[in-house]
SELUM-92726 format. One record per atom (N, C-alpha, C): residue in one letter; atom name; x negated, y negated, z. Coordinates in steps of 0.2 Angstrom, whole numbers, plus 5000, padded with zeros to 4 digits. Layout:
N
("A", "CA", (X, Y, Z)) ...
***
This chain:
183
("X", "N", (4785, 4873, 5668)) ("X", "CA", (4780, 4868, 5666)) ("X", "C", (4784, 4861, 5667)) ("X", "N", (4779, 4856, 5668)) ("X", "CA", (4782, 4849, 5672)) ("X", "C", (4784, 4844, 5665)) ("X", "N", (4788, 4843, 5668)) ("X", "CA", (4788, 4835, 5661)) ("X", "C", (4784, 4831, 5662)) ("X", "N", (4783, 4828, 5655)) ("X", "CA", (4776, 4824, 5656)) ("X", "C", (4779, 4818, 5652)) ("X", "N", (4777, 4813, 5655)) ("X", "CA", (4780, 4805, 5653)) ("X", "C", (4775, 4803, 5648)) ("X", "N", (4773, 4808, 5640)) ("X", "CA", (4769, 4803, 5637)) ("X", "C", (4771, 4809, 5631)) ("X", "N", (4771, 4808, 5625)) ("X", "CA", (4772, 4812, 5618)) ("X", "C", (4765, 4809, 5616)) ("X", "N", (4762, 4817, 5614)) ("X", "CA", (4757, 4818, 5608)) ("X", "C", (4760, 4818, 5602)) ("X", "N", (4757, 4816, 5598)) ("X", "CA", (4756, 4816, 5590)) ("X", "C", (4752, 4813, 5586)) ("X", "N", (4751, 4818, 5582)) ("X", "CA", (4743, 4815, 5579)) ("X", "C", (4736, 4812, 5582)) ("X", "N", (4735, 4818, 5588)) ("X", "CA", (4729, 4818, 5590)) ("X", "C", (4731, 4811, 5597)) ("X", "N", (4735, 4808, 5597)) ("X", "CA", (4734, 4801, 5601)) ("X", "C", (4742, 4802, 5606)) ("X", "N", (4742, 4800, 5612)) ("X", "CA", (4744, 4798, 5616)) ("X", "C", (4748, 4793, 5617)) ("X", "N", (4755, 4795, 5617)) ("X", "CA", (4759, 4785, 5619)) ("X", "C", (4762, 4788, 5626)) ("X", "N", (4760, 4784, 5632)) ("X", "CA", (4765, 4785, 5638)) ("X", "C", (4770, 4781, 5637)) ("X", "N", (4773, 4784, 5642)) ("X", "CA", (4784, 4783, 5641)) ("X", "C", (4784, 4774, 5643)) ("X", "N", (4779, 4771, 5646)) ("X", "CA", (4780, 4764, 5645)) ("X", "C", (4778, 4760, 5640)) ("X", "N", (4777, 4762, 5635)) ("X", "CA", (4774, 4761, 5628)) ("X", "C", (4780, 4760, 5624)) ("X", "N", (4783, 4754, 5621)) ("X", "CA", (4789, 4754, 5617)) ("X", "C", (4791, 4760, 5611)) ("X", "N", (4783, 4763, 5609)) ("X", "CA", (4784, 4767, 5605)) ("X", "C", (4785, 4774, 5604)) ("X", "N", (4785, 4775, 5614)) ("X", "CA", (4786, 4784, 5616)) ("X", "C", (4794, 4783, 5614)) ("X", "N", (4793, 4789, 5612)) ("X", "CA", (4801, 4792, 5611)) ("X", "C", (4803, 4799, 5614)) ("X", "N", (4808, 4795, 5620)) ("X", "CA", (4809, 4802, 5624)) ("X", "C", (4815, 4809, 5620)) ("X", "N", (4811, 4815, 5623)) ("X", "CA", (4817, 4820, 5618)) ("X", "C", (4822, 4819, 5619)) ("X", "N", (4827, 4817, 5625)) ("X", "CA", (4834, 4815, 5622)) ("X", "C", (4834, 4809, 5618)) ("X", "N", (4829, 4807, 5616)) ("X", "CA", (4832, 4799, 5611)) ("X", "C", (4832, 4804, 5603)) ("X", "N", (4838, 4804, 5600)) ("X", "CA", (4840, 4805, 5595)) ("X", "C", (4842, 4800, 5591)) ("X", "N", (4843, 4800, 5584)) ("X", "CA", (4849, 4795, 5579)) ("X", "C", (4853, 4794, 5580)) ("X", "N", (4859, 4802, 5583)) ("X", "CA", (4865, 4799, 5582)) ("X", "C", (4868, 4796, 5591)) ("X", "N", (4864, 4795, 5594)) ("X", "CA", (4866, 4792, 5600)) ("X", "C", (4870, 4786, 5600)) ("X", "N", (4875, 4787, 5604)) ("X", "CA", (4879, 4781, 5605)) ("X", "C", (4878, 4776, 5612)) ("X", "N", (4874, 4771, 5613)) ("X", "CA", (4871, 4768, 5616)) ("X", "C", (4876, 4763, 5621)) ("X", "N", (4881, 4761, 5617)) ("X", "CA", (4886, 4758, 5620)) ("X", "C", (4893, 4758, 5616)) ("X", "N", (4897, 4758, 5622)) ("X", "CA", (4904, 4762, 5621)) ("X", "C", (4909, 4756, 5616)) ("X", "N", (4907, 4750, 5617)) ("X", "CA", (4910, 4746, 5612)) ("X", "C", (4908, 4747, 5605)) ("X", "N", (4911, 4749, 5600)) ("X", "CA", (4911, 4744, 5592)) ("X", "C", (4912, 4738, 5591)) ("X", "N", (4909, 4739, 5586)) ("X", "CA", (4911, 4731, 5582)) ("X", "C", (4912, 4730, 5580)) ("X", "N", (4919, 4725, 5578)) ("X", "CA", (4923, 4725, 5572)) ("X", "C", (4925, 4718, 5571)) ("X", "N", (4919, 4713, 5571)) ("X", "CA", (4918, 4708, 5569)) ("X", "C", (4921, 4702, 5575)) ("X", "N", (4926, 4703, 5579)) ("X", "CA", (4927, 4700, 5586)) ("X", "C", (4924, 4701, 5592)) ("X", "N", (4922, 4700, 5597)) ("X", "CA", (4918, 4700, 5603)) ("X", "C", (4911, 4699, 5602)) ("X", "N", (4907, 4696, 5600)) ("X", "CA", (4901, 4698, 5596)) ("X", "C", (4894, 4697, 5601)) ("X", "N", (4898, 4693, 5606)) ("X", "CA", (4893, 4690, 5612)) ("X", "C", (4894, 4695, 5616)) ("X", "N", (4899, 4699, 5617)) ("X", "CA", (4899, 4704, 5622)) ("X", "C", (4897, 4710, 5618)) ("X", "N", (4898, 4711, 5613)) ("X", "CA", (4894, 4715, 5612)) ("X", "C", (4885, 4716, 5609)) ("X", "N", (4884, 4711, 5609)) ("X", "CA", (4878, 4708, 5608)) ("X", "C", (4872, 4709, 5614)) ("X", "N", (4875, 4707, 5621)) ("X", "CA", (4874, 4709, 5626)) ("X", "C", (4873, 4716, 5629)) ("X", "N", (4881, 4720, 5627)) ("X", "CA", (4879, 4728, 5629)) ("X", "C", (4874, 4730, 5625)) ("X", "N", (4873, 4731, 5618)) ("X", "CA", (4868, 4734, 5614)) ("X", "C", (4860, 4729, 5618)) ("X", "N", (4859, 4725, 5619)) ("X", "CA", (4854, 4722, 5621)) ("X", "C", (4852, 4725, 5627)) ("X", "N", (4855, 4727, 5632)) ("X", "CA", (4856, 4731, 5639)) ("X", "C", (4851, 4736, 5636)) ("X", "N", (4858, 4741, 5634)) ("X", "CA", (4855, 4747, 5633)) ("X", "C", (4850, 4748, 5629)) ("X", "N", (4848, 4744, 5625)) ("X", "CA", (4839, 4744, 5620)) ("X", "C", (4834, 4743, 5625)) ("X", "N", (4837, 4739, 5631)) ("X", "CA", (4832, 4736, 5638)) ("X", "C", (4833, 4739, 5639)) ("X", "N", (4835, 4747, 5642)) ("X", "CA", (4836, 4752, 5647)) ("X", "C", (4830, 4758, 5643)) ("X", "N", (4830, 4758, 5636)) ("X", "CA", (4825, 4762, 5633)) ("X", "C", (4819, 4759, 5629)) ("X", "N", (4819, 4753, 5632)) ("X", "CA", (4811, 4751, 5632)) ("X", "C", (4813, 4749, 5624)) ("X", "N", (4815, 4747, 5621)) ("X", "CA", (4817, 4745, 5613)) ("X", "C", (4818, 4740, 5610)) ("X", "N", (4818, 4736, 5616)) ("X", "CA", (4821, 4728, 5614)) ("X", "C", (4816, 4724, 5612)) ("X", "N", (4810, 4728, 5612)) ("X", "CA", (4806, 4722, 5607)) ("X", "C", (4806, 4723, 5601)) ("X", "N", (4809, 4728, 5598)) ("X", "CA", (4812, 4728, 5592)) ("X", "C", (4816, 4723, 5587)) ("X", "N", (4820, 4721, 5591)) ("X", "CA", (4825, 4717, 5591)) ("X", "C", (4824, 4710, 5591)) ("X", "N", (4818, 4709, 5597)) ("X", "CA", (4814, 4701, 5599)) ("X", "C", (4809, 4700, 5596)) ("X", "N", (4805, 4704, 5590)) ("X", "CA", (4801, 4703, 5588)) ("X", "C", (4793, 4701, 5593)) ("X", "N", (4796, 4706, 5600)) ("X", "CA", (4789, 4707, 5605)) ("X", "C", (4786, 4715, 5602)) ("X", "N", (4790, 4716, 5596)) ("X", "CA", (4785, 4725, 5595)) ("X", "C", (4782, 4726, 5587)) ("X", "N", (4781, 4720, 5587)) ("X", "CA", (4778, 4720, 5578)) ("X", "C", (4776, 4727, 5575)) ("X", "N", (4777, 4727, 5569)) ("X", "CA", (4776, 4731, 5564)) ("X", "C", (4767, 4731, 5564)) ("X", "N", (4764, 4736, 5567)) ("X", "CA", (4754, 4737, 5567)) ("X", "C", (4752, 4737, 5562)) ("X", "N", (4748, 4734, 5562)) ("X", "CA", (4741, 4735, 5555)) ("X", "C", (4739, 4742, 5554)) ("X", "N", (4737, 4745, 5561)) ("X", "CA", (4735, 4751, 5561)) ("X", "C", (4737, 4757, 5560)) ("X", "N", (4736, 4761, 5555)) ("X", "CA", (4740, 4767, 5552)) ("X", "C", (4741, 4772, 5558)) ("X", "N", (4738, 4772, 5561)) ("X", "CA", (4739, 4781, 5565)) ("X", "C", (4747, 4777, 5569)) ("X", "N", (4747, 4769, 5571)) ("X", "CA", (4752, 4769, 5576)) ("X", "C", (4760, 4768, 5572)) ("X", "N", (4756, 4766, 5565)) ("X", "CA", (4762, 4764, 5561)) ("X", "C", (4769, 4768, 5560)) ("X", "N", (4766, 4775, 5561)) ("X", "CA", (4771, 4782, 5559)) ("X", "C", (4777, 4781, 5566)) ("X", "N", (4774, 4781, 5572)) ("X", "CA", (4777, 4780, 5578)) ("X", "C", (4781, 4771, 5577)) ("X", "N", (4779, 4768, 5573)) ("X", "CA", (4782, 4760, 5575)) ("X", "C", (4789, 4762, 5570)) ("X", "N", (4787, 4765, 5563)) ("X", "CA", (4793, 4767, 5561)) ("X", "C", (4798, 4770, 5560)) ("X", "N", (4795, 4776, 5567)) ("X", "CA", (4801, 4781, 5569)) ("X", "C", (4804, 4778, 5572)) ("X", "N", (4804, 4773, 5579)) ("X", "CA", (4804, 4770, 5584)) ("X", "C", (4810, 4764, 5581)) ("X", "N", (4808, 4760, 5576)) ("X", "CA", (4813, 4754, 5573)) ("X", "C", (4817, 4759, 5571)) ("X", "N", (4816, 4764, 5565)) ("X", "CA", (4823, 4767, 5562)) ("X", "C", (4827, 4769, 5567)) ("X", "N", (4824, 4774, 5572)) ("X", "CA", (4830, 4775, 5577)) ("X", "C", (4833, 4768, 5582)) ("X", "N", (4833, 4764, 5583)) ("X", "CA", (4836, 4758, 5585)) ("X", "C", (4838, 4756, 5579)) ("X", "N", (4839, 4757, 5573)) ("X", "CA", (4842, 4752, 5571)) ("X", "C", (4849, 4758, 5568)) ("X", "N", (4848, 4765, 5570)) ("X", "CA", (4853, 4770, 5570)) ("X", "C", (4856, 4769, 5574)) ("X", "N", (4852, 4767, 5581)) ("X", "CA", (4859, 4766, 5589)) ("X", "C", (4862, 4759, 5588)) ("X", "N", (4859, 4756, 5581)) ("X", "CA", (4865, 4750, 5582)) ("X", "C", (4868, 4750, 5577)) ("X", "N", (4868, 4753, 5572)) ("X", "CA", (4875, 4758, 5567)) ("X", "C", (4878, 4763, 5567)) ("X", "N", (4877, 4765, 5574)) ("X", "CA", (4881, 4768, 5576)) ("X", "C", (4885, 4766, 5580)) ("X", "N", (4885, 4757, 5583)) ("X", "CA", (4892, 4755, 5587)) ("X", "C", (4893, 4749, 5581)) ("X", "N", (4894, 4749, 5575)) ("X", "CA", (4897, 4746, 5572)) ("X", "C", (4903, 4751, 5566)) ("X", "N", (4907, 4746, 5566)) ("X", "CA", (4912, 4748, 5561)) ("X", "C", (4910, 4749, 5553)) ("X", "N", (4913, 4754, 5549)) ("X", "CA", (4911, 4755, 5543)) ("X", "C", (4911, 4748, 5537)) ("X", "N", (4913, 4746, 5538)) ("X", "CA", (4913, 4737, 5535)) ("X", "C", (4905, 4737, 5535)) ("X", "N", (4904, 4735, 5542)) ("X", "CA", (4900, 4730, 5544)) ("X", "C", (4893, 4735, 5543)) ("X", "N", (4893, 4741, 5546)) ("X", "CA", (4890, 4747, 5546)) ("X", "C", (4886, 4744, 5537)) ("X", "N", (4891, 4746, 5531)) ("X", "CA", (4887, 4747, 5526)) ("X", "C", (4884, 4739, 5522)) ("X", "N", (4885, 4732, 5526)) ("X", "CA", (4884, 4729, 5524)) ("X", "C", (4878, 4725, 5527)) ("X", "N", (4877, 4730, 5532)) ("X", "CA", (4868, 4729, 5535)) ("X", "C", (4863, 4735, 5534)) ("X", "N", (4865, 4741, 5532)) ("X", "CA", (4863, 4747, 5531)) ("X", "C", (4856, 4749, 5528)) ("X", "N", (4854, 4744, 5522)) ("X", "CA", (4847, 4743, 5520)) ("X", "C", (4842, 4739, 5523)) ("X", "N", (4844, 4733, 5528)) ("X", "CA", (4839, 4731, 5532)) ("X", "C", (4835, 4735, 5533)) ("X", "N", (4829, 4731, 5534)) ("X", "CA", (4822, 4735, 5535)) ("X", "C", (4820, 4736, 5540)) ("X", "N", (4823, 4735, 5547)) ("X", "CA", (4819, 4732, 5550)) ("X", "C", (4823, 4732, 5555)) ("X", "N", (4825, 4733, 5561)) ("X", "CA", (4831, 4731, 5567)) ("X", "C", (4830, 4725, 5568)) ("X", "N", (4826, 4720, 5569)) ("X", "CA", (4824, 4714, 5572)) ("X", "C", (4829, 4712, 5563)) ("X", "N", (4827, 4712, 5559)) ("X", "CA", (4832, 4710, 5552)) ("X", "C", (4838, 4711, 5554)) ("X", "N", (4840, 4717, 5555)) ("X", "CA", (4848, 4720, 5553)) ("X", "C", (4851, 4715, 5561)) ("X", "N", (4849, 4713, 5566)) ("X", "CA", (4853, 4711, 5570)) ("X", "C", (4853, 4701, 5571)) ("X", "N", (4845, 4700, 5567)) ("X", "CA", (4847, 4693, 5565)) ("X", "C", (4851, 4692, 5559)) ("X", "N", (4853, 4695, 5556)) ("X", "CA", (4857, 4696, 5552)) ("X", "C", (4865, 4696, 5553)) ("X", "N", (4867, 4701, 5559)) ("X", "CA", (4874, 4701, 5563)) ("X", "C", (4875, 4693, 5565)) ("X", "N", (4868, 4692, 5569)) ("X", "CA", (4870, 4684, 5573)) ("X", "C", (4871, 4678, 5570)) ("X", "N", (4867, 4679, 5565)) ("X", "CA", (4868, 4673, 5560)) ("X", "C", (4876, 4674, 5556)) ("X", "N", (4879, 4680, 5556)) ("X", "CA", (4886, 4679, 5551)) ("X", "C", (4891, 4682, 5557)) ("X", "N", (4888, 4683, 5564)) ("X", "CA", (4895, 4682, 5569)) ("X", "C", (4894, 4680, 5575)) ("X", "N", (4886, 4677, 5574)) ("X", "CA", (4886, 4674, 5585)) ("X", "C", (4885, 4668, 5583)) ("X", "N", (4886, 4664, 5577)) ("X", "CA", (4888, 4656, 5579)) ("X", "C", (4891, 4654, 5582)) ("X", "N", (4892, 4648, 5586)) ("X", "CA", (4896, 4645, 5591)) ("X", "C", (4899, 4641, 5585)) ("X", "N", (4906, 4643, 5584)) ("X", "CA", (4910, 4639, 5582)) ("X", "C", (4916, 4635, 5586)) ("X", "N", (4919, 4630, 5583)) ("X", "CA", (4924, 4625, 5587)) ("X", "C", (4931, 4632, 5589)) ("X", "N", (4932, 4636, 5584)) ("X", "CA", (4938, 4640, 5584)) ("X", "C", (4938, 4645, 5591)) ("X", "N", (4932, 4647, 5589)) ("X", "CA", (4931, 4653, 5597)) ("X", "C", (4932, 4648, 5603)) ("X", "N", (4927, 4641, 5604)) ("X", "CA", (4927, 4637, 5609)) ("X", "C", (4934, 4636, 5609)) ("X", "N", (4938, 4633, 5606)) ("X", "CA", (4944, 4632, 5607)) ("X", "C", (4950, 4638, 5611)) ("X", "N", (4950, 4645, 5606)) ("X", "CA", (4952, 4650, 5608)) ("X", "C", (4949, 4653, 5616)) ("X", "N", (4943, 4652, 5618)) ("X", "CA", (4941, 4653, 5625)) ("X", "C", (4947, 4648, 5630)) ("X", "N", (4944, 4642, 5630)) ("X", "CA", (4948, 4637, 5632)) ("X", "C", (4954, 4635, 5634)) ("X", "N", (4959, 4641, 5628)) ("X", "CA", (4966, 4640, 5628)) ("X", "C", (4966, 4646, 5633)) ("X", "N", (4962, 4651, 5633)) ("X", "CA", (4962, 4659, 5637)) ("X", "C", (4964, 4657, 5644)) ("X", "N", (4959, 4654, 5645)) ("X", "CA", (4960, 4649, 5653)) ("X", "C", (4966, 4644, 5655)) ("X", "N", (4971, 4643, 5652)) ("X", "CA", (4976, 4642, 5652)) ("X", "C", (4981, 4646, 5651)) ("X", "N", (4978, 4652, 5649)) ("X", "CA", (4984, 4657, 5648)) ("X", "C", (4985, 4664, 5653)) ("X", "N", (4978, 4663, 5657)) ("X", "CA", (4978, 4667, 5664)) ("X", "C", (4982, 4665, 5668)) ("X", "N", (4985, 4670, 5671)) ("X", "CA", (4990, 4668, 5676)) ("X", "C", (4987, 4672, 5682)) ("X", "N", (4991, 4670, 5689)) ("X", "CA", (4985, 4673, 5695)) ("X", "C", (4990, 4678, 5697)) ("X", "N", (4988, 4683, 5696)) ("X", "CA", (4993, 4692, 5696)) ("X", "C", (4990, 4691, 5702)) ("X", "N", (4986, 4700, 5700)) ("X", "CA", (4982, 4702, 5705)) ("X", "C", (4974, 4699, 5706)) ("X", "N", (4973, 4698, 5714)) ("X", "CA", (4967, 4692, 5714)) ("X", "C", (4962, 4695, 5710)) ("X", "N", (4960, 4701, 5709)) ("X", "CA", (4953, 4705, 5706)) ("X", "C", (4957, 4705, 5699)) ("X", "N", (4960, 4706, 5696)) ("X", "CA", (4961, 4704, 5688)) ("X", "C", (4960, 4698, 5685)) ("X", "N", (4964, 4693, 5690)) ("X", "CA", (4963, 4686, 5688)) ("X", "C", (4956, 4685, 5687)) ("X", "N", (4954, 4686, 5693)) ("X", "CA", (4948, 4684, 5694)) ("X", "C", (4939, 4687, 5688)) ("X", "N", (4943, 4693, 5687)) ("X", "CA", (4938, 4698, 5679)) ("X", "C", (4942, 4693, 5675)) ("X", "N", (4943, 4690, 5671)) ("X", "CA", (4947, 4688, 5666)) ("X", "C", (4945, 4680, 5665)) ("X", "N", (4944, 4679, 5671)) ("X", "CA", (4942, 4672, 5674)) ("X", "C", (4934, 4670, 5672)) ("X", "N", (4932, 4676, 5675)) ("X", "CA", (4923, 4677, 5674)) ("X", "C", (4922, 4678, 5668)) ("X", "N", (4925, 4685, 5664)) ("X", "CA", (4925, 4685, 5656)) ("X", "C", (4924, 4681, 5652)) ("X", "N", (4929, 4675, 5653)) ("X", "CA", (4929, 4671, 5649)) ("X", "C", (4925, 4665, 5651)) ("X", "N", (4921, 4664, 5655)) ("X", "CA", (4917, 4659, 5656)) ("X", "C", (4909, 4662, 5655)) ("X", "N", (4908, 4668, 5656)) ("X", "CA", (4903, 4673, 5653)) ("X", "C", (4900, 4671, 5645)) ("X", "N", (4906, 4673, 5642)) ("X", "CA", (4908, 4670, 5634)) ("X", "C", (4906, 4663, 5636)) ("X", "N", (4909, 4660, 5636)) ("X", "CA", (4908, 4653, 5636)) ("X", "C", (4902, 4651, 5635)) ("X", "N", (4898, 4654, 5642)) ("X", "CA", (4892, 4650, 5643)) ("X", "C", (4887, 4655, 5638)) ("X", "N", (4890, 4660, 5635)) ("X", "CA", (4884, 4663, 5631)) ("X", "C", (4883, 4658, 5624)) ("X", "N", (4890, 4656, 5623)) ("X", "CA", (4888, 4654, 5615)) ("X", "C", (4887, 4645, 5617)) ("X", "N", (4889, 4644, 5622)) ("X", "CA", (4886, 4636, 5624)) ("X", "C", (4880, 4638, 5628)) ("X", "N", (4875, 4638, 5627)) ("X", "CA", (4868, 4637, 5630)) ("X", "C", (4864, 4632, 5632)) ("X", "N", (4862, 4631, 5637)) ("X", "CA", (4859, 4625, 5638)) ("X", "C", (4854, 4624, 5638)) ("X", "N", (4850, 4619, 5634)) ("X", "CA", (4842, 4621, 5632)) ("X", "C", (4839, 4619, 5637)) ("X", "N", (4832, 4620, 5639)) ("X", "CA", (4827, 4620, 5644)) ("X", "C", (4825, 4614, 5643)) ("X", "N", (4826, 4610, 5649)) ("X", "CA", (4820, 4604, 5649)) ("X", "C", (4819, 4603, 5656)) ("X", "N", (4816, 4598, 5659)) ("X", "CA", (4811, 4595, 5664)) ("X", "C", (4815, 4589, 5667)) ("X", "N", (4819, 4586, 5662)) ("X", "CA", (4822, 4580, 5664)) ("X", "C", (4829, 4580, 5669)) ("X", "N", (4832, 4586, 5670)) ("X", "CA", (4836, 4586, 5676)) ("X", "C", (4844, 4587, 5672)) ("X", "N", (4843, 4587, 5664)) ("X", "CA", (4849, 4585, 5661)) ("X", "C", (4853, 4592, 5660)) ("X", "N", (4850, 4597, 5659)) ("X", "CA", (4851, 4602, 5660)) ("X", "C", (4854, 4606, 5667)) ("X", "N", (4852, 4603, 5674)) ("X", "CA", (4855, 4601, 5680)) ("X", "C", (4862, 4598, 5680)) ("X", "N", (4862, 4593, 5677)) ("X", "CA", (4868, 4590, 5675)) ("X", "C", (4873, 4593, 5672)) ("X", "N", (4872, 4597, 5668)) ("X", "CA", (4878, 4602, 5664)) ("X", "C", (4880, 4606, 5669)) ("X", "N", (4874, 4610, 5671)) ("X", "CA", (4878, 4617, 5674)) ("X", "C", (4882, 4614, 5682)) ("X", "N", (4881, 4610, 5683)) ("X", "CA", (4886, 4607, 5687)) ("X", "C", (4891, 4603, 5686)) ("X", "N", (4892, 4603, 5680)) ("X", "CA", (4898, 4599, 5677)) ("X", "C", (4901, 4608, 5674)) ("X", "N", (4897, 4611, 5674)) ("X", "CA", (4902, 4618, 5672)) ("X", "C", (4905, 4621, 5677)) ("X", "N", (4901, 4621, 5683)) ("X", "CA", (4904, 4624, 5690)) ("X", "C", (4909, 4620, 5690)) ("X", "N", (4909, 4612, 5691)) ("X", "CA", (4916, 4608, 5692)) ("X", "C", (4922, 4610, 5690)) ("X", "N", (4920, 4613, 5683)) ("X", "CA", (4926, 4615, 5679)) ("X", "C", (4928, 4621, 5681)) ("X", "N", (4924, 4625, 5681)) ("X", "CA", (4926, 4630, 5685)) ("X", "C", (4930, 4631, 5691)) ("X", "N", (4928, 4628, 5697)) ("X", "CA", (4930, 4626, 5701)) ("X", "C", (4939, 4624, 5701)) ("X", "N", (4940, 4619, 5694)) ("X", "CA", (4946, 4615, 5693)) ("X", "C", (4950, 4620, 5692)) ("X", "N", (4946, 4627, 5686)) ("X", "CA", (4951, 4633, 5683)) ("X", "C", (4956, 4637, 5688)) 
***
């Protein structure tokens, strides 16, 4: 028999492009990315978990693109679909942090809820970044150089440049390359 890209139940139809299909390997206890989190790296790990919810069609859970339906027949499918995402993403955190999001209602809650009390951009990280890059030495060119990008990854994850029209946003990312450049 062929596998079929779409799960019946309850009379109705969801195909595998449907945020709400759930494929038979997607289970609870899946570990979707290899990092934990244990309250430091939180952009990088923020990032992995973001990937792999985009690699299984999930991430509008988390963006608020997969709203909670009106419609009862889809509801049952929207709340298997949020619970399990919000199990792949207690399952790569640490038991602290694990039980002190564990009631959220909601994966799009439990993860603005991580961002809001660990992806601030504060003086202390930006500081600690910026001593990093002083504390790189040039080894081997391909280490240097992953250690190099690492930390400018960071950087520019938690310094964002907002969108505009006026060119000034222009003006940064080339004052970021300069510095670059300078490191």
């Amino acid at each position: 028999m062929a596998a079929s890209n779409s799960s019946v139940v309850q009379n109705m139809t969801i195909d595998s492009s449907n945020p709400l299909y759930l494929h038979p390997s997607d289970h609870p206890g899946m570990i979707l990315v290899s990092k934990f989190f244990d309250g430091a790296g939180f952009g990088v790990w923020k990032r992995a978990i973001t990937i792999a919810l985009s690699t299984k069609n999930k991430l509008g859970f988390i963006n608020n693109n997969v709203i909670m339906p009106a419609n009862e027949s889809h509801l049952a499918f929207w709340r298997s679909c949020n619970d399990l995402v919000i199990s792949w993403i207690l399952n790569t955190l640490t038991h602290d942090i694990r039980d002190s999001v564990l009631y959220d209602e909601t994966a799009q809650i439990l993860l603005n809820e991580l961002n809001s009390r660990y992806g601030q951009a504060n003086g202390a990280k930006i500081y600690q970044l910026q001593k990093n890059f002083c504390q790189i030495t040039q080894g081997s060119s391909d280490t240097y150089f992953a250690k190099m990008k690492s930390n400018w990854d960071e950087l520019n994850a938690i310094n964002t440049i907002p969108s505009c029209t006026c060119g000034v946003a222009h003006a940064f990312a080339k004052r970021d390359e300069d510095q670059r450049l300078i490191q």
